[in-house]
C-alpha positions in Angstrom: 118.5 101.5 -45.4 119.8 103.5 -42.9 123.7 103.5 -41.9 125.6 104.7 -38.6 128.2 106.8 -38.8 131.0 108.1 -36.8 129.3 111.3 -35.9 126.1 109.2 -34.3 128.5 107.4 -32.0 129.9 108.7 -28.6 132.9 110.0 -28.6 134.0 107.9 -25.5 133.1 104.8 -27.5 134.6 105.7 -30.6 137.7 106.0 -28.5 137.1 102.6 -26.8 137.2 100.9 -29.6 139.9 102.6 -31.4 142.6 101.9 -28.4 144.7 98.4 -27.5 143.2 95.9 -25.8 145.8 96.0 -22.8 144.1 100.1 -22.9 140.6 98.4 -22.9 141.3 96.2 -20.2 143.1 98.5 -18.1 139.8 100.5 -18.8 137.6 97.8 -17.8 139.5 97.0 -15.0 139.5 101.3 -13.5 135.6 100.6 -13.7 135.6 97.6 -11.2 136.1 98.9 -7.6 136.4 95.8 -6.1 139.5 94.7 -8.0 141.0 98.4 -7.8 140.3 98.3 -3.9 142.2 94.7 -4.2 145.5 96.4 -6.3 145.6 99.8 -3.6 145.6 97.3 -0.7 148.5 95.2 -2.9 150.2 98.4 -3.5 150.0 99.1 0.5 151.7 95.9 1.1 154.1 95.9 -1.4 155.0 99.8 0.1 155.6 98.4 3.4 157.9 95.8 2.4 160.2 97.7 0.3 160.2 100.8 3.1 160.5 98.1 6.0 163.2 99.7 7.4 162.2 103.0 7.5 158.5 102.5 8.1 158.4 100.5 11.1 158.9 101.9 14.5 161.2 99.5 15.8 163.9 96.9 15.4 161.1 93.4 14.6 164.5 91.9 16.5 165.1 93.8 19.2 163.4 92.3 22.4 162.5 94.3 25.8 161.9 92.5 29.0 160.4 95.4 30.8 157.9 94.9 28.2 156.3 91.3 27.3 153.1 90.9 26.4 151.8 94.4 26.4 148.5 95.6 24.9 148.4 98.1 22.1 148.7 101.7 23.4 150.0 104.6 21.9 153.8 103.3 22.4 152.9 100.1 20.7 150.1 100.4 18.1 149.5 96.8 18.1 151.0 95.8 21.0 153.9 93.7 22.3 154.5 89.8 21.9 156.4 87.3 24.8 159.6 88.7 23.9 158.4 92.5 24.2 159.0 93.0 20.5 157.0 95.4 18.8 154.5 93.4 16.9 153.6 96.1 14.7 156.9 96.1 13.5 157.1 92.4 12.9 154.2 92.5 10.6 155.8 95.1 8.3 158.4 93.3 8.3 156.6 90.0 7.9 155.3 91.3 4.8 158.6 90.8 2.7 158.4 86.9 3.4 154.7 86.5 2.1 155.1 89.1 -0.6 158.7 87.3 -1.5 157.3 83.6 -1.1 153.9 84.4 -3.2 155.5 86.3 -6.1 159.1 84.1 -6.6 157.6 80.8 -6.4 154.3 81.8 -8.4 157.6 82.9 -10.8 158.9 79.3 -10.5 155.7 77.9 -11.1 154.7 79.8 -14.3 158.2 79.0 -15.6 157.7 75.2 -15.6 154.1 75.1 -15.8 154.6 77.4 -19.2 157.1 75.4 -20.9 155.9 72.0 -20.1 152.4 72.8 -20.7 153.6 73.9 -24.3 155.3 71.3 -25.3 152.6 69.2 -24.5 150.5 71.1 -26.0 152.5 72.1 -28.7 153.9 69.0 -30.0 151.2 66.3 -28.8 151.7 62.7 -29.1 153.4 60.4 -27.0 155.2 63.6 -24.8 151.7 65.3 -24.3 150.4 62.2 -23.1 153.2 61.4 -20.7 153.3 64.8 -19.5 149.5 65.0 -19.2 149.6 61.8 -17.1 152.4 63.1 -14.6 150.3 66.4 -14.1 147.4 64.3 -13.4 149.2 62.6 -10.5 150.3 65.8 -9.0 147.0 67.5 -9.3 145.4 64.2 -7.4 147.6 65.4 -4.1 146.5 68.3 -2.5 148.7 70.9 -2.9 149.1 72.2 0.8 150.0 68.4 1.5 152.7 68.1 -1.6 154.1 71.5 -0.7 154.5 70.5 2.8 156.3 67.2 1.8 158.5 69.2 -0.4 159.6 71.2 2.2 160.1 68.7 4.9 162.5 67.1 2.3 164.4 69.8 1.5 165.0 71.4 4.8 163.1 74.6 6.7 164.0 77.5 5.4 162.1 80.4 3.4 164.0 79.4 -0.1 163.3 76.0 0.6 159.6 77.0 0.7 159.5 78.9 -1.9 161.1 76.3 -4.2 158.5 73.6 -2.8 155.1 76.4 -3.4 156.6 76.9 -6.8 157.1 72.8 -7.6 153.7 72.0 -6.1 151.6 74.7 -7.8 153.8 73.8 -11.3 150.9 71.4 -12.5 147.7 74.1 -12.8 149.9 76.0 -14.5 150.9 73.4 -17.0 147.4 72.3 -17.8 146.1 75.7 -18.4 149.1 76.1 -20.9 148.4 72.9 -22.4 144.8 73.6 -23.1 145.3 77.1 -24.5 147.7 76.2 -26.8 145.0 73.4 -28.0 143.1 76.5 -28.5 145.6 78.6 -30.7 147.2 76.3 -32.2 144.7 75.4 -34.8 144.5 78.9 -35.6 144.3 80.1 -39.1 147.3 82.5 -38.3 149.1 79.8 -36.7 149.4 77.5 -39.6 149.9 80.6 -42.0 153.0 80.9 -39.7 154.1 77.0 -40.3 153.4 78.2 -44.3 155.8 80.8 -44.5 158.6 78.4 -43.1 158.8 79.7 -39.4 160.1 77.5 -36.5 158.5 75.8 -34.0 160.3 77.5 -31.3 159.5 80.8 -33.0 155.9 79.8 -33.7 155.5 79.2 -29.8 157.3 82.1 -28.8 155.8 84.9 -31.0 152.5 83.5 -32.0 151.2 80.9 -29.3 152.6 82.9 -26.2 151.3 86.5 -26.8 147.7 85.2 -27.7 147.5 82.9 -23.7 149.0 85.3 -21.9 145.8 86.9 -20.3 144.8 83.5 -18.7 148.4 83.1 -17.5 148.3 87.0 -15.5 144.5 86.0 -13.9 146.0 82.3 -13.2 148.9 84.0 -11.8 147.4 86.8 -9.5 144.9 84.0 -7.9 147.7 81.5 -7.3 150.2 84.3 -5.2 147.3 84.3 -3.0 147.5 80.9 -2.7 151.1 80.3 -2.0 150.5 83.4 0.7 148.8 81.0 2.4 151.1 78.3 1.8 154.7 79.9 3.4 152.2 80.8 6.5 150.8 77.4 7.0 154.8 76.4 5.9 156.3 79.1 9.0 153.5 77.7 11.0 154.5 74.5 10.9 158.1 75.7 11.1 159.2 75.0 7.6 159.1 78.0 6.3 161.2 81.4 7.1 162.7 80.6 10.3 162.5 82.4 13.9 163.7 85.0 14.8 162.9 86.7 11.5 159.8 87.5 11.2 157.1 85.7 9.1 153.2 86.1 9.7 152.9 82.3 9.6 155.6 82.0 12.9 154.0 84.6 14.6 150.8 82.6 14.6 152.6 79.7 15.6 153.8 81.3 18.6 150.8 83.5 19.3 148.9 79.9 19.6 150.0 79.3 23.1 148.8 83.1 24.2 145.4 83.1 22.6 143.6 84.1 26.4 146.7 86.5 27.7 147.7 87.9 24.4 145.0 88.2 21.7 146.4 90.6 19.9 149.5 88.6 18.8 147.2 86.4 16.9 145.1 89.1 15.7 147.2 91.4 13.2 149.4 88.8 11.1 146.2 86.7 10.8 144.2 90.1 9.7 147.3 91.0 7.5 147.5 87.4 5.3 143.6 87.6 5.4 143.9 91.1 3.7 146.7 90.1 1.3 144.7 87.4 0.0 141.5 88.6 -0.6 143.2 92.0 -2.0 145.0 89.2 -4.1 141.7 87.5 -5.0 139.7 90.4 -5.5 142.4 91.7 -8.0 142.1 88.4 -9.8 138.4 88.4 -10.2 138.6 92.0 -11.7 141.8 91.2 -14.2 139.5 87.7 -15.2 136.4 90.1 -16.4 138.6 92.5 -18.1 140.7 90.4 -20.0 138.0 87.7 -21.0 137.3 88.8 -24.5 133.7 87.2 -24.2 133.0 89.7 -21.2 133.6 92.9 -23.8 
């Protein structure tokens, strides 16, 4: 009977195999250009909001009156809105309120959807049930609706927002955690763990957590796009970051009443949060097939 060896196998595969699987999936991930167009156009954004200051041509404040409503030309690359502020400017600047709202309260919601979910899942019993049962009743309202309640109650302002995306998008996150840790915890490693006399805060913590984080990161990456979407429809609606700072979701708002003078003020923050959240989705796609061991 014949046997393979080392020599008979690529040496590209030999070092596949051989390296970690955060190496493999980082590999797998290089390969998909659909999630790595995704992460450069993330990377764009995230660029422009740190360098706000120094990338954008103008002050997103400062208004002109010799210049309302003006079409892009090569003094104003995307034009001018009612108050004859740059609106290129604004939507650099608009980008550290949808970056800032997407990744604190996804941040918010993976800290309580984390814990709860493992103590539910964890411990079992009467607490999973009643946790399971509360999650239940927040999944059954949609989350744009709950988020918007939340926010009405607390009061508009962009930390208000962000607190009311994170609260509302707490319960995915909580029955993803719950059902993983179903998963691992009947693990042979796991109860070799509860043999050896360890704790159940350190089985959780060292054992249970490492082994669900991939689903958490693909979980994650999708749901920033989603609360993206939120603080715009939340500045919209005018209970999100309020005027005259500028968000993408109040600059649709005000663009509304100048859809047939002023196109373009509609036109680039609504083409910016529809980039950001594909880029977002796109990204999440490619991290789901590279860190889903059954796609290896």
């Amino acid at each position: 009977m014949n046997t393979v060896t080392s020599a008979s196998v690529p040496p590209h595969i030999v070092a596949h195999k051989q390296a970690g699987p955060w190496v493999r999936a980082w590999n797998k991930l290089a390969r998909n250009r659909m999630a790595l167009a995704g992460l450069i156009a993330i990377l764009f954004f995230i660029f422009i909001a740190i360098f706000a200051p120094w990338v954008s041509p103008y002050d997103p404040l400062e208004a002109s009156w010799s210049a309302i409503r003006k079409p892009p030309s090569m003094e104003h690359w995307f034009g001018t809105d009612e108050l004859g502020r740059d609106v290129l400017s604004r939507v650099i600047w608009g980008a550290r309120a949808s970056l800032l709202a997407g990744i604190v309260s996804v941040f918010i919601s993976l800290l309580l959807g984390v814990v709860i979910g493992m103590v539910a899942g964890y411990f079992g019993g009467m607490a999973d049930g009643l946790i399971s049962r509360m999650t239940d009743a927040f999944l059954a309202c949609p989350f744009l609706i709950l988020a918007i309640a939340l926010a009405a109650f607390l009061g508009p302002s962009l930390t208000n927002a962000m607190i009311a995306i994170g609260v509302s998008a707490a319960p995915i996150f909580v029955r993803l955690t719950r059902a993983q840790v179903l998963n691992v915890k009947v693990e042979d490693y796991i109860e070799a763990a509860r043999a050896i006399g360890c704790s159940p805060l350190r089985i959780a913590t060292s054992h249970i957590l490492p082994n669900i984080t991939p689903p958490l990161i693909v979980q994650s990456t999708l749901a920033i796009a989603s609360a993206v979407i939120a603080e715009a429809s939340l500045s919209f609606l005018g209970l999100g970051q309020q005027p005259p700072d500028p968000s993408w979701g109040s600059m649709l708002n005000t663009a509304k009443n100048f859809m047939e003078d002023a196109p373009w003020m509609a036109l680039w923050p609504g083409l910016a949060i529809f980039i950001l959240v594909l880029a977002f989705n796109l990204l999440g796609d490619g991290l789901r097939d590279a860190l889903d061991p059954r796609s290896r």
